[in-house]
N, CA, C and O atoms as a Tinker XYZ file with bonds, in Angstrom:
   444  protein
     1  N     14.528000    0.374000   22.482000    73     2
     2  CA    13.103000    0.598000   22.518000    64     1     3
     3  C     12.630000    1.068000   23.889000    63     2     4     5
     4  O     11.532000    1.599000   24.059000    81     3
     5  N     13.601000    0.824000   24.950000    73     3     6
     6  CA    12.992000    1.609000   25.660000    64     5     7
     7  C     12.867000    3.269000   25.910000    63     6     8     9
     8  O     13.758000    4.107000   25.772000    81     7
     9  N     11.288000    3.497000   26.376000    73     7    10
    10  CA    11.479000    4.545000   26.794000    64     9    11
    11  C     10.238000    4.896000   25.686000    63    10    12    13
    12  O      9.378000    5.628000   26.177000    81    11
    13  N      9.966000    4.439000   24.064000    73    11    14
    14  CA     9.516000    4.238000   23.412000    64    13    15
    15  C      8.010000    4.185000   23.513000    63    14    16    17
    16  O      7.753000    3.696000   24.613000    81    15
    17  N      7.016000    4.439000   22.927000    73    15    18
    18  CA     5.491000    3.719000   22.781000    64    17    19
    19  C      5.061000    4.319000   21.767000    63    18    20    21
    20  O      5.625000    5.260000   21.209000    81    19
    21  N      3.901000    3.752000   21.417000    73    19    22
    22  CA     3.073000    3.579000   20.017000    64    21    23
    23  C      2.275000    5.118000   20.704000    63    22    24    25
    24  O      1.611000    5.402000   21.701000    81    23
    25  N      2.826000    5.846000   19.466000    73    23    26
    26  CA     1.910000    7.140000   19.462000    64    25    27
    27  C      0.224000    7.053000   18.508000    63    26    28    29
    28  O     -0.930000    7.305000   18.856000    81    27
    29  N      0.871000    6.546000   17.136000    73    27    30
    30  CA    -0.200000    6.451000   16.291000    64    29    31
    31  C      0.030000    4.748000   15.894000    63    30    32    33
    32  O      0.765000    3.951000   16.476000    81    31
    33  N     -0.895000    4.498000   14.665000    73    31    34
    34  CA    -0.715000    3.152000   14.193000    64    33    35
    35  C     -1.996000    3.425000   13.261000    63    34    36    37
    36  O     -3.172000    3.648000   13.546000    81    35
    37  N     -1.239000    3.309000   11.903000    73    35    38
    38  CA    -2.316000    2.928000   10.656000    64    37    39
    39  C     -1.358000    2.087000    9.333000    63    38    40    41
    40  O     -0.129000    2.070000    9.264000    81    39
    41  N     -1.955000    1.686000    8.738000    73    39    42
    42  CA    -1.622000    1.121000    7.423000    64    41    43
    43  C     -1.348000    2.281000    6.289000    63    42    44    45
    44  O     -2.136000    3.090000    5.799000    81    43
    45  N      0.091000    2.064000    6.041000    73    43    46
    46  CA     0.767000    2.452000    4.939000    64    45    47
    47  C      1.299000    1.993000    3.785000    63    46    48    49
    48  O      1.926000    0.957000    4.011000    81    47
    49  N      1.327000    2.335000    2.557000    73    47    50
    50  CA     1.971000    0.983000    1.725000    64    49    51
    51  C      3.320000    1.663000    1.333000    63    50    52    53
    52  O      3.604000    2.857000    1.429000    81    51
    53  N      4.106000    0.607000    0.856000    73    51    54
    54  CA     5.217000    0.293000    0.596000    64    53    55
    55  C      6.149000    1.632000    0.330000    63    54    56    57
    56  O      7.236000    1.875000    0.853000    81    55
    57  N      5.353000    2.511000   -0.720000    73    55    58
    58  CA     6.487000    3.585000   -1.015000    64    57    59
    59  C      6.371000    4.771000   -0.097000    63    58    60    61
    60  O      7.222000    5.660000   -0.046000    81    59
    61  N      5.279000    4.740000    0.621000    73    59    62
    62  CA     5.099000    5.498000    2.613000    64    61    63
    63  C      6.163000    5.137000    3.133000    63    62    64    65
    64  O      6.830000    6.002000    3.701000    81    63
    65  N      6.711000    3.569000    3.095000    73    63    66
    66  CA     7.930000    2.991000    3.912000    64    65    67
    67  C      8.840000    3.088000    3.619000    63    66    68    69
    68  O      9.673000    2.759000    4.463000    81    67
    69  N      9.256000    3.477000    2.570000    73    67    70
    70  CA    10.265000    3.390000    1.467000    64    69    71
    71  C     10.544000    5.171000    2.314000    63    70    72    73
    72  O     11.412000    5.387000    3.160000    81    71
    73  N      9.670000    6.086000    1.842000    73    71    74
    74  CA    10.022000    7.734000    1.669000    64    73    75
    75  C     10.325000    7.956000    3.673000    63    74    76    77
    76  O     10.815000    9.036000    4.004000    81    75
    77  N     10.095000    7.207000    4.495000    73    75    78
    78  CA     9.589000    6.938000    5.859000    64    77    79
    79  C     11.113000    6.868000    6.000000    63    78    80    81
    80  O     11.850000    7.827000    6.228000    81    79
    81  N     11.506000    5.476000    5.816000    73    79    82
    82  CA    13.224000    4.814000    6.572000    64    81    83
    83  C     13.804000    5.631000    5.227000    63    82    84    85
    84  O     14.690000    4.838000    4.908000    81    83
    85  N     13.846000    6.281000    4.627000    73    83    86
    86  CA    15.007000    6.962000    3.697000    64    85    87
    87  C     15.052000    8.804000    4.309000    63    86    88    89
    88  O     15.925000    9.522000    3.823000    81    87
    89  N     14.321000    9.251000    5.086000    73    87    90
    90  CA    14.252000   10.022000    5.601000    64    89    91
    91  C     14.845000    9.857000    6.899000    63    90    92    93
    92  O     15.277000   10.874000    7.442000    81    91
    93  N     14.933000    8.837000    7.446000    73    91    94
    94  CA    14.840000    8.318000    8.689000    64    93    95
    95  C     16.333000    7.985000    8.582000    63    94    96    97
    96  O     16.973000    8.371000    9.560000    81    95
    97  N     17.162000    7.257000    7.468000    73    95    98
    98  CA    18.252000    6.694000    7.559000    64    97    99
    99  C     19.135000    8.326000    7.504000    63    98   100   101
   100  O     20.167000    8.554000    8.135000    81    99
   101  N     18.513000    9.192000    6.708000    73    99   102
   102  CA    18.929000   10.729000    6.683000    64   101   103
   103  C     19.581000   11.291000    8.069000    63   102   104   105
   104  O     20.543000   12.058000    8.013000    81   103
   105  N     19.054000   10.906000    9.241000    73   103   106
   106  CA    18.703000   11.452000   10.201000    64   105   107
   107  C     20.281000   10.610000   10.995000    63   106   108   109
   108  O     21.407000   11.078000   11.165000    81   107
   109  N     19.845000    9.557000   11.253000    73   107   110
   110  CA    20.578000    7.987000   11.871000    64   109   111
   111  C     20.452000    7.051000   11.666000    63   110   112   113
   112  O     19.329000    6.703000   11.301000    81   111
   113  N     21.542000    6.038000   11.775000    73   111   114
   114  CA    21.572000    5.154000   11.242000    64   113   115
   115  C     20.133000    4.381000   11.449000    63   114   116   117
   116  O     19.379000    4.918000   12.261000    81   115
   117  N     19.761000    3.423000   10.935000    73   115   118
   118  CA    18.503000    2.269000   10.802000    64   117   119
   119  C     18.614000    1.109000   12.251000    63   118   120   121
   120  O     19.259000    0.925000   13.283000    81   119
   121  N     18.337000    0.970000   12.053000    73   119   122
   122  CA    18.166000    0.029000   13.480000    64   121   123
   123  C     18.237000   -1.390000   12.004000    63   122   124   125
   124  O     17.865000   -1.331000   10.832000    81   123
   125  N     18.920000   -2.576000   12.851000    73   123   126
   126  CA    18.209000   -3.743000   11.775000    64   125   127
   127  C     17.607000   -4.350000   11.479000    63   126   128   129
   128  O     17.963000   -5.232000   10.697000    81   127
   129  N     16.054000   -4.231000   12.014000    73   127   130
   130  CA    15.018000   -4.123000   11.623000    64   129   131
   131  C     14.462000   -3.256000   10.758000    63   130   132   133
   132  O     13.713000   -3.630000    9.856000    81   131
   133  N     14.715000   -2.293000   10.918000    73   131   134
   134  CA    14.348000   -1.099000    9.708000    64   133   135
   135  C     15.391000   -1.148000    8.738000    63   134   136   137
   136  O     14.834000   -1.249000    7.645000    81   135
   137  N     16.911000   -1.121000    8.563000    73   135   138
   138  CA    17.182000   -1.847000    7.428000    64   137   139
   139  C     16.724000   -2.923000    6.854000    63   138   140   141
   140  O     16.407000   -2.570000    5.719000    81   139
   141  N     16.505000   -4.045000    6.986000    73   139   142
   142  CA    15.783000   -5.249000    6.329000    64   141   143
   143  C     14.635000   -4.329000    5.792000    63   142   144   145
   144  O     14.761000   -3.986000    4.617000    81   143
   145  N     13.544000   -3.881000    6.466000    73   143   146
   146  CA    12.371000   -3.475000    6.020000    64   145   147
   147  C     12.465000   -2.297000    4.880000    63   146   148   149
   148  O     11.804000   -2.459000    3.854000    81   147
   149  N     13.250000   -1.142000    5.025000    73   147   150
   150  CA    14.331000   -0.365000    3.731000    64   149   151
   151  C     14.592000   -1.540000    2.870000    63   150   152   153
   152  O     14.106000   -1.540000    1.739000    81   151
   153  N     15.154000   -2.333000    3.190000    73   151   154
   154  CA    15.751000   -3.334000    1.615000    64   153   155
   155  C     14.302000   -3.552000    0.826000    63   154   156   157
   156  O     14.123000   -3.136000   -0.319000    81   155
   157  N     13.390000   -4.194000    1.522000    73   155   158
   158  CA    12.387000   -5.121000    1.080000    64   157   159
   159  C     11.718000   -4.116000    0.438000    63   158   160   161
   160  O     11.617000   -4.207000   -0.786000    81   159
   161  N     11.062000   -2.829000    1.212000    73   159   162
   162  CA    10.655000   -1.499000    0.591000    64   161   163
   163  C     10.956000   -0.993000   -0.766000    63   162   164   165
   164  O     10.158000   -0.357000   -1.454000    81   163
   165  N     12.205000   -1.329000   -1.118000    73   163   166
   166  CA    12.893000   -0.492000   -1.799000    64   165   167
   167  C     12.851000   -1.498000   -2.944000    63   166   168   169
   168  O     13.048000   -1.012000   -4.057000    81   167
   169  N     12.659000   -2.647000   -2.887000    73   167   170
   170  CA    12.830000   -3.964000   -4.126000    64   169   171
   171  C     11.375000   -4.232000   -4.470000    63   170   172   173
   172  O     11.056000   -4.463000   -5.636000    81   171
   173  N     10.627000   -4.212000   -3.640000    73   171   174
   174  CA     8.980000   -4.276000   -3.873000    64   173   175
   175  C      8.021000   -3.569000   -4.009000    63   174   176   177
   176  O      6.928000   -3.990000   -4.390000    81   175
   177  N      8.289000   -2.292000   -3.699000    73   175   178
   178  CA     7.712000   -1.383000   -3.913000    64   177   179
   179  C      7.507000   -0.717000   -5.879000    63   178   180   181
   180  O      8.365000   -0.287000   -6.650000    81   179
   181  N      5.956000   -0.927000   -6.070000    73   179   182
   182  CA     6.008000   -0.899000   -7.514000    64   181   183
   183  C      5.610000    0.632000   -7.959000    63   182   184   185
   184  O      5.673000    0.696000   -9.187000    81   183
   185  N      5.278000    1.706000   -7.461000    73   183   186
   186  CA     5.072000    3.020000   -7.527000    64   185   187
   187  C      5.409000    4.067000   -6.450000    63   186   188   189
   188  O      5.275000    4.172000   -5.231000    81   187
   189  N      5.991000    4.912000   -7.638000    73   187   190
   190  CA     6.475000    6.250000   -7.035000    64   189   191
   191  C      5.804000    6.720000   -5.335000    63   190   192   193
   192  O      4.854000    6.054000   -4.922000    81   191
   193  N      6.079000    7.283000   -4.899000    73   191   194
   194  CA     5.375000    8.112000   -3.173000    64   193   195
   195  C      3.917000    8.595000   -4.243000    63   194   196   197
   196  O      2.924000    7.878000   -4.359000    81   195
   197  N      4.079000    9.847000   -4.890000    73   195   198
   198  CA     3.314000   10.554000   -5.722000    64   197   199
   199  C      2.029000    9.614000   -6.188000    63   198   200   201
   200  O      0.836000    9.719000   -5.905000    81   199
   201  N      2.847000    8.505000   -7.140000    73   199   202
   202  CA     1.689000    7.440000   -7.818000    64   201   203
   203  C      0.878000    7.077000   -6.890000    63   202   204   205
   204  O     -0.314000    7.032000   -7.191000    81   203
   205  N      1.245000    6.757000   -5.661000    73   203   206
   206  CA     0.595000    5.417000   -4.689000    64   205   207
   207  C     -0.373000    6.509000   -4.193000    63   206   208   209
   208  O     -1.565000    6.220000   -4.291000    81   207
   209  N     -0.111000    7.530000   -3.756000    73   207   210
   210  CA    -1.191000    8.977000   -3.156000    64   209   211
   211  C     -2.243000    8.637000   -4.225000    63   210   212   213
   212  O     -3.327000    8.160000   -3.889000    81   211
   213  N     -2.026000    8.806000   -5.117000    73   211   214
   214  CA    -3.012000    9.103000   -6.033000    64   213   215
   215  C     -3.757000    7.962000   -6.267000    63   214   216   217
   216  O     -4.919000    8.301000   -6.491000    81   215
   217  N     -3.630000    6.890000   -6.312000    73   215   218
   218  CA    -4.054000    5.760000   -6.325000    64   217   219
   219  C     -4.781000    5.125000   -5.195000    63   218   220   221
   220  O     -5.684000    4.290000   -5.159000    81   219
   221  N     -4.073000    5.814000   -4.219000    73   219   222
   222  CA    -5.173000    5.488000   -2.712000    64   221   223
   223  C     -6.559000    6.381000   -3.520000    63   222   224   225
   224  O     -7.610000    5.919000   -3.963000    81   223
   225  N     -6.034000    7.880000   -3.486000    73   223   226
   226  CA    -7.272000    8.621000   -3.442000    64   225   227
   227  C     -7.743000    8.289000   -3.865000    63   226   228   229
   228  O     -8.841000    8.192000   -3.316000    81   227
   229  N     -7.665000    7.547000   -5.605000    73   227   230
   230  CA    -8.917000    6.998000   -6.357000    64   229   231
   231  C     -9.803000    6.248000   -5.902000    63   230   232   233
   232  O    -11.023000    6.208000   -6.066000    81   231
   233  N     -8.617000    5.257000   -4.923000    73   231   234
   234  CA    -9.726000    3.665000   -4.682000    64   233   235
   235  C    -10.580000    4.320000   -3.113000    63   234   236   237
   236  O    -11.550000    4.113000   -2.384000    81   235
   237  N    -10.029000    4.735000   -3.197000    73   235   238
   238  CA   -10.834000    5.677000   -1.483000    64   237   239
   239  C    -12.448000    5.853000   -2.190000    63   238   240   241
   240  O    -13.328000    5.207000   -1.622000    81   239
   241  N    -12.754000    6.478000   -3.087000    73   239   242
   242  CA   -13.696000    6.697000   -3.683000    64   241   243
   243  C    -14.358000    5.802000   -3.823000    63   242   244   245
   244  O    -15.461000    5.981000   -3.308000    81   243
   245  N    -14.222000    4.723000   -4.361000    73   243   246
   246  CA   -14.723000    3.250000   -4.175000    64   245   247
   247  C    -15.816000    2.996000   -2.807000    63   246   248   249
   248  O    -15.646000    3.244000   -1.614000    81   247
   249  N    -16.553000    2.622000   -3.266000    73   247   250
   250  CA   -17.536000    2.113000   -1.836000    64   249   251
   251  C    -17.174000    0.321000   -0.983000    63   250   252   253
   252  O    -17.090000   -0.833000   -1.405000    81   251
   253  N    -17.109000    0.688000   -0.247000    73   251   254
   254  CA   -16.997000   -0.535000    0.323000    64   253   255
   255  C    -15.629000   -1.116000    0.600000    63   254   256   257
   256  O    -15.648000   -2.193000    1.196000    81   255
   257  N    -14.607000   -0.685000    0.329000    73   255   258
   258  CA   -13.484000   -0.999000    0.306000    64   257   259
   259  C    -12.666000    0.015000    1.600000    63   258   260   261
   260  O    -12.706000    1.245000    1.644000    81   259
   261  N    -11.974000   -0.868000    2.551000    73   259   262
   262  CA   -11.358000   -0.128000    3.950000    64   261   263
   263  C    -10.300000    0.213000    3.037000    63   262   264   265
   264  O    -10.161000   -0.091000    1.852000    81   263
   265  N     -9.332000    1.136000    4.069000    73   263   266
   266  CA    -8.132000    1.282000    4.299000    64   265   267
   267  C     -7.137000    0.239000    3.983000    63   266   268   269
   268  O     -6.380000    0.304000    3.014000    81   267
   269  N     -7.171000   -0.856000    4.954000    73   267   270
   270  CA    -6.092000   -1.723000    4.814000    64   269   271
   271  C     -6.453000   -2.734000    3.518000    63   270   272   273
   272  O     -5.611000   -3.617000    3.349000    81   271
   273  N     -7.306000   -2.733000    2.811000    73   271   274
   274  CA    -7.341000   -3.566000    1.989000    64   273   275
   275  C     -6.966000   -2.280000    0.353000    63   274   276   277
   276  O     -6.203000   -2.346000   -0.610000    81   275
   277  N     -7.612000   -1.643000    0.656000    73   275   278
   278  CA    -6.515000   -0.025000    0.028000    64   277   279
   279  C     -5.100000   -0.353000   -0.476000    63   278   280   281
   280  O     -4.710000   -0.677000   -1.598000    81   279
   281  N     -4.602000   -0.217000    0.411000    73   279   282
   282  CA    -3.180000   -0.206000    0.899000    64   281   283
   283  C     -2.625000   -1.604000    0.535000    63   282   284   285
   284  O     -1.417000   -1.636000    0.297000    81   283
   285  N     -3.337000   -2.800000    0.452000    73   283   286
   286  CA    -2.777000   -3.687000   -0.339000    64   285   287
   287  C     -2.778000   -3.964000   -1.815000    63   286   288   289
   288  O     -1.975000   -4.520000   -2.564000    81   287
   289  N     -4.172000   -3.282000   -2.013000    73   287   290
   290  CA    -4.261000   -3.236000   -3.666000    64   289   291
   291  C     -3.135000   -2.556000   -4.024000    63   290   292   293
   292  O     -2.351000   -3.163000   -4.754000    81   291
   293  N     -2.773000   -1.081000   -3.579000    73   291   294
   294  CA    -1.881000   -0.326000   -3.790000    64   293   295
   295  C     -0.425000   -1.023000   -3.760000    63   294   296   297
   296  O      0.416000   -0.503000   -4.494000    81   295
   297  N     -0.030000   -2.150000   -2.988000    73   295   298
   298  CA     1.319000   -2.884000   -2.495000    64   297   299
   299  C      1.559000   -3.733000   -4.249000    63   298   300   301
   300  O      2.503000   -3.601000   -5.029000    81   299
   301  N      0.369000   -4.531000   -4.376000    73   299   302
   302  CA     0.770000   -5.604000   -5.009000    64   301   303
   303  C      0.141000   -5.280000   -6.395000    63   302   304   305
   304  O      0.543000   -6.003000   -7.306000    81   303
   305  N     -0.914000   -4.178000   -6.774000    73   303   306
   306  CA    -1.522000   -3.601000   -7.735000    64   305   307
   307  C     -2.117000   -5.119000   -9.348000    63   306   308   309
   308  O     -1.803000   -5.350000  -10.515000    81   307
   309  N     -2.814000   -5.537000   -8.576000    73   307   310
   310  CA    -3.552000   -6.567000   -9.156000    64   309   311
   311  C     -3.998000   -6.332000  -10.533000    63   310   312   313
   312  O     -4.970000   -5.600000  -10.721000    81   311
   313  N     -3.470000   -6.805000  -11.374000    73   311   314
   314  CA    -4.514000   -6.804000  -12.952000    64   313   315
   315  C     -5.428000   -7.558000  -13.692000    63   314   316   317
   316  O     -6.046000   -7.346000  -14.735000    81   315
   317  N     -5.337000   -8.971000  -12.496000    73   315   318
   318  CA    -6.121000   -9.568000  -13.431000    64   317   319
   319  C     -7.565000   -9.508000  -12.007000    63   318   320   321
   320  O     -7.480000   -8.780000  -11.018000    81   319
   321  N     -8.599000  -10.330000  -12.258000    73   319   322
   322  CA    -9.757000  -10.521000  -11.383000    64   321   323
   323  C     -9.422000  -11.320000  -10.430000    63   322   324   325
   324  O     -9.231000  -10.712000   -9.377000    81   323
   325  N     -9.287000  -12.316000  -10.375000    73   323   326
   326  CA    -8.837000  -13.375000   -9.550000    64   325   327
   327  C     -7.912000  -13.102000   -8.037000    63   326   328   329
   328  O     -8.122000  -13.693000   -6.977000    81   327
   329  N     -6.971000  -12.160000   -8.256000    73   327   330
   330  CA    -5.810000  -12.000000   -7.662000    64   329   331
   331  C     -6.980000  -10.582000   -6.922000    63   330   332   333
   332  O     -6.781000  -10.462000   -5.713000    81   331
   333  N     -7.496000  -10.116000   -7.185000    73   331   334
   334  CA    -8.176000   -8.616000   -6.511000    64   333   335
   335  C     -9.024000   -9.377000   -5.630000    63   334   336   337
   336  O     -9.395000   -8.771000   -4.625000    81   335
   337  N     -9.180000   -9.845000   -5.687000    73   335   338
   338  CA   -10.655000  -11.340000   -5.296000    64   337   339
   339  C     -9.757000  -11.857000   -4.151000    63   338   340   341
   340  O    -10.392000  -11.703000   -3.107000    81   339
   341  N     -8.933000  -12.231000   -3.982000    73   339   342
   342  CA    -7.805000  -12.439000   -2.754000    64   341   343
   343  C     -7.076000  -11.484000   -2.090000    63   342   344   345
   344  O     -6.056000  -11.570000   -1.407000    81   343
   345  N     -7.860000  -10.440000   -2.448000    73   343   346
   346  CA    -7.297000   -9.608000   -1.574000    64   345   347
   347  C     -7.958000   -8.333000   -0.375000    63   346   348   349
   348  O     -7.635000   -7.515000    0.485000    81   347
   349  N     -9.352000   -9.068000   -1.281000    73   347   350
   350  CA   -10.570000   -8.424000   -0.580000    64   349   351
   351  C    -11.071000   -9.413000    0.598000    63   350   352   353
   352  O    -11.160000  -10.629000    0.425000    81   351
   353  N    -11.316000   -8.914000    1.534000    73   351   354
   354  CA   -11.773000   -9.541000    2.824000    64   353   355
   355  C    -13.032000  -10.356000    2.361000    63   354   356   357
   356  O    -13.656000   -9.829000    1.440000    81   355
   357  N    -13.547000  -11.623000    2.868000    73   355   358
   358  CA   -14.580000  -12.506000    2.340000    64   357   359
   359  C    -15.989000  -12.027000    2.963000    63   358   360   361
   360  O    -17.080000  -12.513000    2.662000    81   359
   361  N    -15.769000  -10.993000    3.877000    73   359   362
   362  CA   -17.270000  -10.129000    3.964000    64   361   363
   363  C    -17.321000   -8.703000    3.859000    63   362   364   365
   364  O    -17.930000   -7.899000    4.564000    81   363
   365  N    -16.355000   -8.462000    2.559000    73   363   366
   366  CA   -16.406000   -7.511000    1.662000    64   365   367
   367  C    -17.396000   -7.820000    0.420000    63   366   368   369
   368  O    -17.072000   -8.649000   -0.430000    81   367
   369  N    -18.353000   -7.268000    0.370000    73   367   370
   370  CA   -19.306000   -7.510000   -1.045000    64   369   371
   371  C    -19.039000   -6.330000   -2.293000    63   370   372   373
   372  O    -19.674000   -5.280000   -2.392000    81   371
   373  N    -18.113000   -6.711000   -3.062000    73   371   374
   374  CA   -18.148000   -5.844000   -4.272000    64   373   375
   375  C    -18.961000   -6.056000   -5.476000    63   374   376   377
   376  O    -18.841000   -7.226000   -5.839000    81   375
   377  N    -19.600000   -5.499000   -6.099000    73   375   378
   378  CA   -20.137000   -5.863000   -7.361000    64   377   379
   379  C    -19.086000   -5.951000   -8.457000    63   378   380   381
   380  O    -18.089000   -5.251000   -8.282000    81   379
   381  N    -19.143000   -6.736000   -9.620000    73   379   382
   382  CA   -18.387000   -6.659000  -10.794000    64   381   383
   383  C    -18.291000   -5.190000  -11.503000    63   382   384   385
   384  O    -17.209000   -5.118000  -12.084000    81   383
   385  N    -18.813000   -4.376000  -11.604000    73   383   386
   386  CA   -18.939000   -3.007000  -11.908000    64   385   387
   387  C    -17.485000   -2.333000  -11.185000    63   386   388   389
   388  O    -16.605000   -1.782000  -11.847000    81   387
   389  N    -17.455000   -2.521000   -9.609000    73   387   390
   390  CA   -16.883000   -2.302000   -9.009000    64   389   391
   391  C    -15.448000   -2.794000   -9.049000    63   390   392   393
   392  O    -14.565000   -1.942000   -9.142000    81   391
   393  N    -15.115000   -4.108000   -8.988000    73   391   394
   394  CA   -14.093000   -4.708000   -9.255000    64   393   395
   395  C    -13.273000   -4.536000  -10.692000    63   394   396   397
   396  O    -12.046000   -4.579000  -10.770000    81   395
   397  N    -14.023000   -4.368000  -11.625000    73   395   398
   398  CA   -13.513000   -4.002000  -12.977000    64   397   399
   399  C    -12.715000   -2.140000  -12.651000    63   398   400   401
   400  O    -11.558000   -1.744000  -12.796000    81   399
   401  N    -13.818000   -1.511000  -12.244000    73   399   402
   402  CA   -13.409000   -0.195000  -11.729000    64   401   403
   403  C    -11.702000    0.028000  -11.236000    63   402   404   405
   404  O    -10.896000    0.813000  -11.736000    81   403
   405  N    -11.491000   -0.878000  -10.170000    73   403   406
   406  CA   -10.891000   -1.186000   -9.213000    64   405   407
   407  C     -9.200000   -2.108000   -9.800000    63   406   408   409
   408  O     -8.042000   -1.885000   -9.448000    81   407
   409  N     -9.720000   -3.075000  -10.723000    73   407   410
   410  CA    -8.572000   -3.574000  -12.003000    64   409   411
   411  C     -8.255000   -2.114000  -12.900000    63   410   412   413
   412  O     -7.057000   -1.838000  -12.836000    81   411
   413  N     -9.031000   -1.156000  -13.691000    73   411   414
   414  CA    -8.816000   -0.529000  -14.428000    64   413   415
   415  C     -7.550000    0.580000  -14.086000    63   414   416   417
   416  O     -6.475000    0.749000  -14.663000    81   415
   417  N     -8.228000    1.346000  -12.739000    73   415   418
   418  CA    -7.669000    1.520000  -12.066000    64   417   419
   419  C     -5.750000    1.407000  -12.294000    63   418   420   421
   420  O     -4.841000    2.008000  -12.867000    81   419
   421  N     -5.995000    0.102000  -11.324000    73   419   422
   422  CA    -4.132000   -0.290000  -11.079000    64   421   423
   423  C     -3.990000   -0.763000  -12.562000    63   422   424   425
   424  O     -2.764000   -0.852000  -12.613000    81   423
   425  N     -4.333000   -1.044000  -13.520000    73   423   426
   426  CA    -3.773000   -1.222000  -14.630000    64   425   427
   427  C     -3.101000    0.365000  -15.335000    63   426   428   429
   428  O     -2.018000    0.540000  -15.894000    81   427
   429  N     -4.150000    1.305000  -15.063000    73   427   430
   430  CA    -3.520000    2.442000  -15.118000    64   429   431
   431  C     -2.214000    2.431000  -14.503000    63   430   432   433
   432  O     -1.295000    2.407000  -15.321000    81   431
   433  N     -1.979000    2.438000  -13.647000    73   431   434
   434  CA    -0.991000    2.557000  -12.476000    64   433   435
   435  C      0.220000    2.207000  -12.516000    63   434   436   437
   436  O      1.266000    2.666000  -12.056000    81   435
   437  N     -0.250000    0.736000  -13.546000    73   435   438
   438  CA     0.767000   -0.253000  -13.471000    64   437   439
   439  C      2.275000   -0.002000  -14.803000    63   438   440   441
   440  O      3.391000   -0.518000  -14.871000    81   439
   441  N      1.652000    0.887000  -15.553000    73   439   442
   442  CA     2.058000    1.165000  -16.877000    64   441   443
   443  C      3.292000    1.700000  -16.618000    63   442   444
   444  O      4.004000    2.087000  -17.544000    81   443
């Protein structure tokens, strides 16, 4: 790491990390930290590179909802209410309109 520094820094989900260290392992070997994180990527990750794009873009549309909470709906793709509800920040205000939106959504997704 030396020699190294943080150029950028944002939140990506899982199959970003996945298409990221499989490009990366292309190149040279993984460091073992980035193998572990390749394993975990690669076992948890529940949609395609393609799917998860598209699925940001939708929820992007959504009002009120950041990036990083984006990017987790997208990780763990919630279907029922309860579980979306834990994953939204507690001074995030969604309406039920919204949240149903937002389930329908990753239920699409999830298929």
């Amino acid at each position: 790491m030396i020699g190294e520094k943080i150029i950028e820094q944002k939140p990506i989900n899982l199959a970003q990390v996945k298409q990221l260290l499989s490009d990366r392992k292309k190149e040279k070997d993984l460091t073992y930290e980035q193998d572990i994180t390749f394993k975990y990527a690669k076992k948890f990750s529940k949609l395609s590179l393609a799917q998860a794009k598209k699925l940001e873009t939708d929820l992007t549309k959504e009002e009120g909802l950041s990036k990083e909470t984006i990017v987790k709906i997208v990780d763990v793709l919630p279907t029922k209410k309860e579980k979306l509800q834990l994953l939204i920040p507690k001074d995030t205000v969604l309406n039920d309109a919204s949240l149903q939106k937002v389930l329908d959504l990753c239920k699409k997704y999830s298929k």
